[in-house]
C-alpha positions in Angstrom: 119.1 89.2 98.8 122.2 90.5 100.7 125.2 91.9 98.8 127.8 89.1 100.0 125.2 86.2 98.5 124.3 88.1 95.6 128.4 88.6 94.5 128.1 84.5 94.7 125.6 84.5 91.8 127.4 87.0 89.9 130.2 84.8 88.5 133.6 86.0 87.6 132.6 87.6 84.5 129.8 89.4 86.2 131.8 90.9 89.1 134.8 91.7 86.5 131.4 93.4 84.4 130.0 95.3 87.5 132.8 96.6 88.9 133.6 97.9 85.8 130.3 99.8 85.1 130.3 101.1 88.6 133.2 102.5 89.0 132.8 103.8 85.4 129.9 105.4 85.8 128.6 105.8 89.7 132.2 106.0 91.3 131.3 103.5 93.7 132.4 99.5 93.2 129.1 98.1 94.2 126.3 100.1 93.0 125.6 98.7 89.3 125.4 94.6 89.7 124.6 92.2 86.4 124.4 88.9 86.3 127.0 87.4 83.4 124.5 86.6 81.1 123.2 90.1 81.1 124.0 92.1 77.7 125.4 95.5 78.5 125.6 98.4 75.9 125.6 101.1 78.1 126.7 104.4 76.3 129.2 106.8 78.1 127.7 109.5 77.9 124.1 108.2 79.6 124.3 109.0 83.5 123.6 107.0 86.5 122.4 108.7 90.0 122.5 105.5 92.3 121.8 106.0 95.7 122.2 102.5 96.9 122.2 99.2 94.2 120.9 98.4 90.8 120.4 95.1 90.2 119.8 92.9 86.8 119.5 89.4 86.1 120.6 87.7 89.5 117.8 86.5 91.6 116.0 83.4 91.0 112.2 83.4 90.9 109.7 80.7 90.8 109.0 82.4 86.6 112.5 82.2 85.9 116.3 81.7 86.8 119.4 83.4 85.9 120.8 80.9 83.9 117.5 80.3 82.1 118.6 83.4 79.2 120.2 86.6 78.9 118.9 90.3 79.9 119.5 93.1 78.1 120.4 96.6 79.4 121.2 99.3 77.4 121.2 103.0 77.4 121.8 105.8 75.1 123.5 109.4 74.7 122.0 111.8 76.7 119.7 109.3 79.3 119.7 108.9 82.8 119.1 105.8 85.6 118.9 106.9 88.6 118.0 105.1 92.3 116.5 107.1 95.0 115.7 104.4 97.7 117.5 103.3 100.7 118.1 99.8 99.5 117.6 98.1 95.6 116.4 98.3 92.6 115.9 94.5 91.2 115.0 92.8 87.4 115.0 89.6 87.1 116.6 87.0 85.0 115.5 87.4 81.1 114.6 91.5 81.0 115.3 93.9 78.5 115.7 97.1 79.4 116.4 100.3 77.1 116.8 103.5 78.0 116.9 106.7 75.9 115.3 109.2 78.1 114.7 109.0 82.5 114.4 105.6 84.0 114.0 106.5 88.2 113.6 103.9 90.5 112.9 103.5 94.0 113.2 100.3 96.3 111.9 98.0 93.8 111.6 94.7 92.6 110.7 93.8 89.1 110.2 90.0 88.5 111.3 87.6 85.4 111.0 88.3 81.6 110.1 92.6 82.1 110.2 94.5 79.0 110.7 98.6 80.3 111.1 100.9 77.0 112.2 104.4 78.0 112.0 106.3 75.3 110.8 109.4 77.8 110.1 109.3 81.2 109.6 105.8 83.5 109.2 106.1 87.4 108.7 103.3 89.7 108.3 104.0 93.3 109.2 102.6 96.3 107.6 99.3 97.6 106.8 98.4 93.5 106.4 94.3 92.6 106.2 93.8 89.5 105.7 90.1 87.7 107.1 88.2 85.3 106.1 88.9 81.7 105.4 92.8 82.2 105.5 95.3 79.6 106.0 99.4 80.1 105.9 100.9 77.1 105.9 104.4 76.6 106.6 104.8 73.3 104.5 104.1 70.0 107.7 103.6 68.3 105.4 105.1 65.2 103.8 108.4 64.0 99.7 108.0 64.4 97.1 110.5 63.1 93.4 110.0 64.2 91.6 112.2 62.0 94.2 114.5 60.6 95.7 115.0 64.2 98.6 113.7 65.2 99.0 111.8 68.4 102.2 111.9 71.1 104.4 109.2 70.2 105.9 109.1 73.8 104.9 110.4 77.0 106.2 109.4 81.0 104.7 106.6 83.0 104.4 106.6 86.6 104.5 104.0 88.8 103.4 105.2 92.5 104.4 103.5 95.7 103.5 100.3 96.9 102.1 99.1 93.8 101.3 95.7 92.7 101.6 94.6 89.2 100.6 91.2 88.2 102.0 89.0 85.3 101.5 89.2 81.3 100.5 92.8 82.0 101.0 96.1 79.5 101.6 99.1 81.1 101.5 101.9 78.2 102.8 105.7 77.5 100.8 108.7 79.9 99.5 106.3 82.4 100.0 107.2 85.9 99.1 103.9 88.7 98.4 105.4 92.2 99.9 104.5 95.4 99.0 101.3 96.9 96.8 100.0 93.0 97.2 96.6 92.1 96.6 95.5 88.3 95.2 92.2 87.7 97.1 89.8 85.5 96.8 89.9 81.7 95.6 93.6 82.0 96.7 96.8 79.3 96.2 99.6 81.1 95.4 102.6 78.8 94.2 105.6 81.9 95.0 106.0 84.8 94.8 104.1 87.4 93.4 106.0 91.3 95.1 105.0 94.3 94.1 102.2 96.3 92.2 100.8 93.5 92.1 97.1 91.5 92.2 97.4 87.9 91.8 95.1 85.3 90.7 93.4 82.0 91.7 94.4 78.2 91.6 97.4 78.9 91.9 97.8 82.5 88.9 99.1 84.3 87.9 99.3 87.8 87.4 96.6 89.5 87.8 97.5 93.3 87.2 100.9 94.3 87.9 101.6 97.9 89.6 99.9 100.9 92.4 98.0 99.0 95.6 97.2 100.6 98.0 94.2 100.4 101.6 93.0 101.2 104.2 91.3 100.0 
């Protein structure tokens, strides 16, 4: 989606919100774009590194629409969002996003209804789809002992390049996907995932091991 098509879909109260947000935080006018019906509580003293755009809530999919609900994006003291690609970072229509520790994107595009909780450490890559209905959780929001020892409650997630993540999908805290994976729908991925690879299934396991590549 080009910049002058995508100010279209913005709406008066979504440019008047952008600009604001940009300038505010990035120093640039265009670099932080939101749809109107996306909630913004972004905390001043959370930074943003943009290289190019951040998108939320504009582009219609065949999941979802802009005008079908709100997003949510919200950040809090001390996090960061940055954007290290040449062109945009994209969620859809109907996302929540919440940031409290490093969210770092590359040229991505992250479909309808995406839930992304950084309580740590997210990065997505470059070439990333990701569908509607997708879950990253890094975060067990709760204290857990297995017998007598207690577990991390957060650790980073990361999201190579190229990689393809299909609908209703969990992704959750200390995985690491490989460049060029694909995860089957309706998957939780718990380990790892190697590079080139199909996972899937509750939980994910192998399903193709070698000589995977795809498109979009």
């Amino acid at each position: 989606m080009g910049i002058s098509s995508t100010i279209k879909k913005m709406g008066l109260r979504g440019i008047v919100k952008s600009q604001y947000h940009s300038i505010r935080h990035t120093n640039k006018p265009s670099s932080l774009l939101f749809s109107s019906k996306v909630i913004t509580e972004i905390d001043p003293e959370s930074s943003f590194f943009i290289n190019e755009r951040l998108t939320v809530g504009l582009y219609n999919t065949g999941a979802s629409h802009p005008r079908a609900g709100k997003s949510v994006f919200t950040t809090t003291p001390g996090s960061t969002v940055t954007h290290s690609g040449e062109e945009s970072a994209t969620i859809g229509p109907c996302s929540v996003v919440h940031v409290e520790g490093d969210l770092s994107m590359g040229d991505c595009r992250l479909n309808s209804n995406v839930r992304i909780l950084c309580a740590d450490e997210i990065t997505i890559g470059d070439g990333v789809s990701i569908a509607w209905n997708v879950q990253l959780l890094h975060s067990n929001r709760h204290e857990l002992w297995v017998n007598g020892e207690k577990r991390k409650r957060s650790s980073p997630i990361v999201v190579g390049d190229n990689v393809w993540i299909g609908h209703d999908t969990t992704i959750t805290k200390g995985v690491e996907i490989g460049d060029g994976a694909i995860v089957a729908s309706n998957s939780v991925v718990l380990n790892d995932v190697p590079e080139n690879t199909i996972v899937g299934g509750c939980p994910a396991e192998i399903l193709e091991g070698s000589g995977i590549a795809w498109s979009r």
